[in-house]
N, C-alpha and C positions, 0 to 999 in steps of 0.2 A: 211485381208486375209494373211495367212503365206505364206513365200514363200521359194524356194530351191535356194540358190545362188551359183556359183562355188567352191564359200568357204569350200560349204559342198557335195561338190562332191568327187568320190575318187580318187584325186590327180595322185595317181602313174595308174590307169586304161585307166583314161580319156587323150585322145589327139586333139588338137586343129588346127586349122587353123585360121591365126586371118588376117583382113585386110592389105593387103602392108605397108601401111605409118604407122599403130600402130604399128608392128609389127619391122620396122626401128627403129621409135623412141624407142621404148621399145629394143632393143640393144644396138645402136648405144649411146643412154643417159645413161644406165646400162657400157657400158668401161669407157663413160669422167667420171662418178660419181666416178668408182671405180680406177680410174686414171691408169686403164690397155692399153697395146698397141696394143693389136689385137685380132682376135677370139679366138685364141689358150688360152689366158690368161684368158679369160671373161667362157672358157670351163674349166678351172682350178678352178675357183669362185664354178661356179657350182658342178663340182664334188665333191666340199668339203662340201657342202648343199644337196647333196646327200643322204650323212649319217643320219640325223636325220628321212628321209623315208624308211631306211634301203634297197637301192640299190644298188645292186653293180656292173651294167655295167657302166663304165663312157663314156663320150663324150669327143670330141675334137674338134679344131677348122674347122676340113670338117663339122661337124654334126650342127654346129652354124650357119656355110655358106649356107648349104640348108632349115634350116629352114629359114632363110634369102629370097631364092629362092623359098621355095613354094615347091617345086619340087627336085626328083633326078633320074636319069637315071640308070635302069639294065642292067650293063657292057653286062651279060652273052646275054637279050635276046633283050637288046636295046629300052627297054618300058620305057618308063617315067612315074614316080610313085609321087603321091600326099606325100610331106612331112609335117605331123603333127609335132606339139612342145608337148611334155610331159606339161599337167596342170599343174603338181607343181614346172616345170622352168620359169611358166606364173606369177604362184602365186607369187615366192620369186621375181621375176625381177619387178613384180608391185608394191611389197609391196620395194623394194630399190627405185621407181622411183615414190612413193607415189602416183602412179594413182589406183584410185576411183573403187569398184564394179561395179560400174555403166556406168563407162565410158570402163571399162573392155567389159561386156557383150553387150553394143554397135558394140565391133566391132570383134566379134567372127563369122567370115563366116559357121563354119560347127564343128561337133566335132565326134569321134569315140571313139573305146574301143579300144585300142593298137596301134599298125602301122596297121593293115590291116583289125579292122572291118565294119562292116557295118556303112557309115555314114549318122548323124543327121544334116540336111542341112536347112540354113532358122530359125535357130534355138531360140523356144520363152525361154528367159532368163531374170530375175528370171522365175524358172520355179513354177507356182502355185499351191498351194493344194488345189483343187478343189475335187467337188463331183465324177467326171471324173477319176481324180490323183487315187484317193483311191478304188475307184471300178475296177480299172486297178487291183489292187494287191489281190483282192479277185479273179478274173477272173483267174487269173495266178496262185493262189495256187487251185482253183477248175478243170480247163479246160487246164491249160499250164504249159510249161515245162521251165526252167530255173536252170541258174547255171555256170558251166565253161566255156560252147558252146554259141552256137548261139540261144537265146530264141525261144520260137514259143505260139501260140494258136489253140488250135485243136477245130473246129467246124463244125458241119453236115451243118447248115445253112447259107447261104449267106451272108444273111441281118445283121445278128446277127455280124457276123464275120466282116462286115462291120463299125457295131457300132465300136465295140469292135477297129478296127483301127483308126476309125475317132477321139476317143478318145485320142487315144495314141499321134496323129497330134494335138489336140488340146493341148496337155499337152505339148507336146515335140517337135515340128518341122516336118518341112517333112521328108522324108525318101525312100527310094525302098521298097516295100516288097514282099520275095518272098511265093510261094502258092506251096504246093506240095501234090499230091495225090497218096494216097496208093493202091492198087489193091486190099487187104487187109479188108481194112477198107473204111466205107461209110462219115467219117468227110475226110477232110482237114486240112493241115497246115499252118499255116499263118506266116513268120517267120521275123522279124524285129530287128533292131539293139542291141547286148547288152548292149549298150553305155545306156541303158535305163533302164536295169532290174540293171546295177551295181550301176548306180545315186539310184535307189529306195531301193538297197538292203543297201547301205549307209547309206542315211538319215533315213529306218525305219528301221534299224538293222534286217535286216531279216536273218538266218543261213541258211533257204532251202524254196524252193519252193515245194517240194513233197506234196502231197496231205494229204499224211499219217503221215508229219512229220510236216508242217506248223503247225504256231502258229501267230494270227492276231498280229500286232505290238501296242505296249502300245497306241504310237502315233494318232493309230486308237480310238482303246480302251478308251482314256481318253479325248478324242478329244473334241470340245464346240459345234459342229457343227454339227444340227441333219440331216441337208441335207446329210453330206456326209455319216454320221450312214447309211441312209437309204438307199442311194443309195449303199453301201457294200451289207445291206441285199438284195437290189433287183438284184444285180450282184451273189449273192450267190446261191436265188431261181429260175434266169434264169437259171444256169449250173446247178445245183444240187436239185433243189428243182420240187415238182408237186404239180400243181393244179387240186382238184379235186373235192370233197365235201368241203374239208376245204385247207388250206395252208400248203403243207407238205418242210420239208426240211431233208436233209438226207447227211449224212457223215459216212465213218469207223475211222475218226478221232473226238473223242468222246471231246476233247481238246476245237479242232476251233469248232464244230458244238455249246459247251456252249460256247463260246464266240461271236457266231453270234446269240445264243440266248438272250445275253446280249446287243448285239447292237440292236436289236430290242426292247427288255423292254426299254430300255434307249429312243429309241421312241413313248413310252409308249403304246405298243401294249401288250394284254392280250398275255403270252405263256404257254401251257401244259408242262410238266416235261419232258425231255429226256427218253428216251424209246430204248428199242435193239429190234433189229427186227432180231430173228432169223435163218430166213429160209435166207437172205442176210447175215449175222452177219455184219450189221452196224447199227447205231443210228440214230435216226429221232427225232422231236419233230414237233408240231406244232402250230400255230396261231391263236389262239381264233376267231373263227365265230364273238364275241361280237367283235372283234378289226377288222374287216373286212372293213364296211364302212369307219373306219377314215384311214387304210391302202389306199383303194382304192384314197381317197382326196390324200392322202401325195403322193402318185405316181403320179395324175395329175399335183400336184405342182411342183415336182422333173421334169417331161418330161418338161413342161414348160418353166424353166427355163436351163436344161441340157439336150434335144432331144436326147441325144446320149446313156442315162442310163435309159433301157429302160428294162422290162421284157422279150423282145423277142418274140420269140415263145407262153411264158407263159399268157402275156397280155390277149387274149381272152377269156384263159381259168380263166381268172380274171372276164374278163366282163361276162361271163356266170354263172359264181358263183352268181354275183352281182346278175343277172337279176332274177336268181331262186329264190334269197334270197329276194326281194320285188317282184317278180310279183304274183297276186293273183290268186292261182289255184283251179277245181275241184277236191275232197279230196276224193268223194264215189270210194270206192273200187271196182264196178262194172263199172263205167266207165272207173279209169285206167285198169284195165282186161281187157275191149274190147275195148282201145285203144293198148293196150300191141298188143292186138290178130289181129289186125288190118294191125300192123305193119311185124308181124313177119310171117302172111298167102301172103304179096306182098313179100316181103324181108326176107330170113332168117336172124339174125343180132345177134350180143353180144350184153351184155347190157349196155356197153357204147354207141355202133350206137343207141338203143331203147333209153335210158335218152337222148341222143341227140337232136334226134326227137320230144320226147315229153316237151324237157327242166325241167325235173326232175333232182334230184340227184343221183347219179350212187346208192348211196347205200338206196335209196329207191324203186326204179328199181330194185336190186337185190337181194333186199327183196320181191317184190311182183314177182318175177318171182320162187323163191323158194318157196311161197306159194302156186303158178298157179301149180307148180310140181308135189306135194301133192295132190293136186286136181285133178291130171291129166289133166290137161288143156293145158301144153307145155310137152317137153322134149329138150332136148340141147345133142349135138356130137361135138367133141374135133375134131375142124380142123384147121389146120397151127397155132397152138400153140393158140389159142381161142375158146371159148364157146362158141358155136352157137345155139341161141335158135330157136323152131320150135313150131308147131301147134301140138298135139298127134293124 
């Protein structure tokens, strides 16, 4: 299994907090090695290693002393503030005192994005690429927002949004996160540290998170690993995709949609051709009916082993595909009529409530009720934005 080391984190983003005694030793053997006499001097080192990350605020011996202490005190309002070490004064002082990656991310207490953002605490390092890792950055260019700020994910559902952070803990550590609701809007914001989208936008070169502008990373794209293929597409068709007769997926980014086409064929599911849909003006394709059943196994296997990468909401409307697609029904078209008539003389309903009911497919239902129309045998009235069919 690959894994993300410090190495290839973004040095000048990331800032650290490391154990007391490593963090001693990792000074105090950084002056006798370079046969300097004090902080002052060991901050002169550094500023001159600066350069090659193209920085240009420098340090002095106070900013040596506190990372020393952990801590530093707000003159102005007298708060005592957690003090981080910039990762690339960790990385050059480790690589002069020839201590090990491994002995490194042993003793890393917590890490952030800058001096003041949200931190990554408890923190699992190498961090792993898992099926989890990767369906995180499909989530985040479908459903979240990232970039200069404070990341977030936007979702209607609980559970879902649940997954979606248990993931991120299992990939990355614990963390705060905060939740904010719009008056606006019926989703939710989930908002969690960046120290997490800059690690991912790093190692898989990502330019933007926008919806409109994403583009899946090679890393994905070329990857050996059909589990994590799949769980991309299944984090794809939670946010963006529906079930309903068949497997739809849909994007206005015409780009990532053949890209998540491709990571699905790579699973070797049957796909129809990309399509504009345009009364939306976006593109959809979808999932071959014949690819169905072995889709269905491969998501047993993927929940199995990764609970957390999961269809969501979509699931059921998986199982109900399933169950229409093998269970054996009556066919005479006089039966379904006056099961149709049955239902809609207790309940008036659309013809998703009637397929429901009867566990047909929406567009066989909505076929045989355009032909009951003709016949006069229903009629249907447009209310709260649906077809509701009735008895004539």
């Amino acid at each position: 299994m690959y894994k993300i080391t410090i190495n290839a984190f973004p040095k000048t983003k990331i800032y650290v907090s490391l154990k007391e005694e490593f963090k001693k030793h990792l000074i105090d053997f950084s002056i006798r090695k370079l046969k300097l006499k004090n902080y002052y001097e060991l901050a002169l080192w550094i500023n001159k290693k600066s350069e090659k990350y193209n920085i240009n605020s420098k340090f002095n011996g106070g900013d040596v002393k506190y990372w020393l202490k952990g801590k530093k005190r707000d003159m102005r309002t007298n708060i005592m503030h957690p003090k981080f070490m910039p990762l690339w004064v960790i990385c050059e002082l480790k690589k002069l005192n020839r201590i090990s990656i491994k002995q490194t991310h042993k003793n890393i207490i917590s890490y952030r994005s800058g001096g003041k953002g949200k931190i990554v605490s408890t923190p699992k390092l190498p961090v792993e690429i898992t099926p989890e890792l990767e369906s995180i950055i499909i989530h985040l260019f479908a459903d979240g927002s990232a970039g200069d700020f404070t990341p977030s994910y936007d979702q209607k559902d609980n559970k879902c949004a649940n997954y979606f952070i248990s993931r991120l803990k299992n990939c990355f550590g614990n963390f705060e996160v905060k939740i904010y609701k719009s008056k606006n809007k019926s989703s939710a914001q989930y908002r969690f540290p960046k120290a997490i989208t800059d690690i991912i936008s790093e190692y898989y070169n990502i330019a933007s998170y926008h919806s409109k502008k994403a583009i899946i990373p090679e890393k994905i794209l070329r990857g050996k690993s059909k589990m994590n293929k799949l769980a991309c597409v299944v984090a794809f068709i939670s946010d963006e995709g529906n079930i309903r007769d068949v497997i739809t997926l849909n994007s206005s980014n015409k780009i990532m949609l053949s890209q998540i086409k491709k990571l699905a064929e790579n699973c070797l599911y049957i796909c129809n051709p990309i399509r504009l849909n345009k009364s939306c003006k976006c593109y959809y394709f979808t999932i071959s009916n014949k690819s169905i059943n072995k889709f269905y196994k491969d998501i047993k296997k993927l929940y199995k082993l990764f609970p957390n990468c999961t269809l969501g909401t979509q699931y059921k409307k998986l199982e109900k595909l399933m169950k229409s697609r093998t269970s054996i029904k009556i066919r005479k078209t006089d039966v379904i009529y006056n099961n149709i008539l049955g239902i809609i003389e207790r309940n008036p309903s659309n013809a998703i409530q009637i397929a429901n009911r009867l566990d047909y497919s929406y567009s066989s239902i909505r076929q045989h009720l355009k032909a009951m129309q003709k016949k006069n045998l229903v009629k249907r009235k447009y209310i709260n934005v649906n077809y509701i069919w009735t008895k004539s």
